[in-house]
N, C-alpha and C positions, 0 to 999 in steps of 0.2 A: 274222441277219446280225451280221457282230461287229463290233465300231469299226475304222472306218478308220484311228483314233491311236494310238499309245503313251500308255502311263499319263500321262508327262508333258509331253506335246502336249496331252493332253485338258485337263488341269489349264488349261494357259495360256490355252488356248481358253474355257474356261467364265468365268476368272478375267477376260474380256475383258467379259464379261456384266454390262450395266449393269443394277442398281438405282432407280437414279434419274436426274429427269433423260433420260427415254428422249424418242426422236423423237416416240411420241406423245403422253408429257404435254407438252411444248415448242408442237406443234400447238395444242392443246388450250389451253395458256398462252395463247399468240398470240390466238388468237380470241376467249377471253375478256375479255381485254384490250381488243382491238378494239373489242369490243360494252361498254364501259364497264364489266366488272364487274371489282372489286380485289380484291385476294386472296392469300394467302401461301401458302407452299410447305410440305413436308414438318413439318410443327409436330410434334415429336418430343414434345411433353404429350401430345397425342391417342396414344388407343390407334392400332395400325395404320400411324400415323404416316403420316396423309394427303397426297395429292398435291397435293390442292389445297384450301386451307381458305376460304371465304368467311364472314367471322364475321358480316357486316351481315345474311346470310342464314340465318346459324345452318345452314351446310351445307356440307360434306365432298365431295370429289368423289376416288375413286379410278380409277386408268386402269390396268388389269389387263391382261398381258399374255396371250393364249390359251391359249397353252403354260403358262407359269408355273402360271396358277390354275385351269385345268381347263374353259375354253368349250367348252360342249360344241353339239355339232353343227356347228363352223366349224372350217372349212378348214385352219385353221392349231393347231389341238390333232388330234394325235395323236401317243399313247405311242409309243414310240421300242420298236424288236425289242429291240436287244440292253439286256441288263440291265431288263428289261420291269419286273420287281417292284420294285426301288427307284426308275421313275421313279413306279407307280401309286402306291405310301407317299406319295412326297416332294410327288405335287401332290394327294394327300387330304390329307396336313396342312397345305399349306399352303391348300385350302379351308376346312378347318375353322377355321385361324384365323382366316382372314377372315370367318368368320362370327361367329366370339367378339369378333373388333372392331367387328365392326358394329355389332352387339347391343351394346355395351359404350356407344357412340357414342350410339346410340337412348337407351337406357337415362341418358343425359348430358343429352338433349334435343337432339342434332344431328342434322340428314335427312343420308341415306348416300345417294350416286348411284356405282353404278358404271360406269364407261364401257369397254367394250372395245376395247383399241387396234385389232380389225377396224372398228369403229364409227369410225376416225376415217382411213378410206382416202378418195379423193377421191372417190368416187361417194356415199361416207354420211354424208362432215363436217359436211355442210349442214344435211340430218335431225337430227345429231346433237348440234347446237352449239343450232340454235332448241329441243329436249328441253330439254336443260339451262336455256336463260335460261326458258323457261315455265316448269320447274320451281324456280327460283330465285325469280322473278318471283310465283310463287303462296306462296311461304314466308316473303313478307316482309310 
């Protein structure tokens, strides 16, 4: 199947594509918050440059989007037909690095959680929010 845009429709389209700041770390902020725990945002010292840094816990929390970084067996990762090769490159490098930051992180002494933005849909927030504070909760 070939793109339904022109070169430069696609451009403007991707270029719409947030970074940071997505609906699901914001979720994710939220509740943390809620449940009393403090914490800063993208700390550009860390490798990876974390979504969420909780330093009381000495723990990192990244919210990965499915697509982006390669979830595999959910619903919402799958390679795209057209241009098939450069999406498989573009989301194995971007695993691999996440995996050199992680590692890098560990290697620092910070616990790495990653949370997949499917993990934070309303039937799994729940599940996914009490994960985290036990996991936090046990690293302090």
């Amino acid at each position: 199947m070939t793109d339904i845009f022109n070169k430069e429709k696609r451009s403007k389209v991707m270029t719409l594509v947030k970074g940071k700041n997505t609906k699901p770390e914001i979720i994710l902020r939220k509740k943390l918050h809620a449940l009393g725990f403090r914490f800063r945002v993208h700390d550009r010292k860390l490798p990876g440059t974390p979504d969420v840094k909780l330093t009381k816990y000495k723990t990192v929390v990244f919210v990965n989007g499915c697509f982006w970084h390669g979830h595999l067996n959910c619903k919402y990762y799958t390679v795209p037909k057209s241009n098939h090769q450069f999406w498989v490159d573009k989301i194995e490098k971007n695993i691999n690095r996440d995996r050199y930051n992680y590692k890098k992180l560990v290697e620092l002494g910070w616990k790495v959680l990653v949370i997949w933005a499917c993990e934070l849909n309303k039937k799994r927030i729940d599940l996914t929010i009490n994960y985290i504070a036990i996991k936090l909760r046990e690293s302090k």
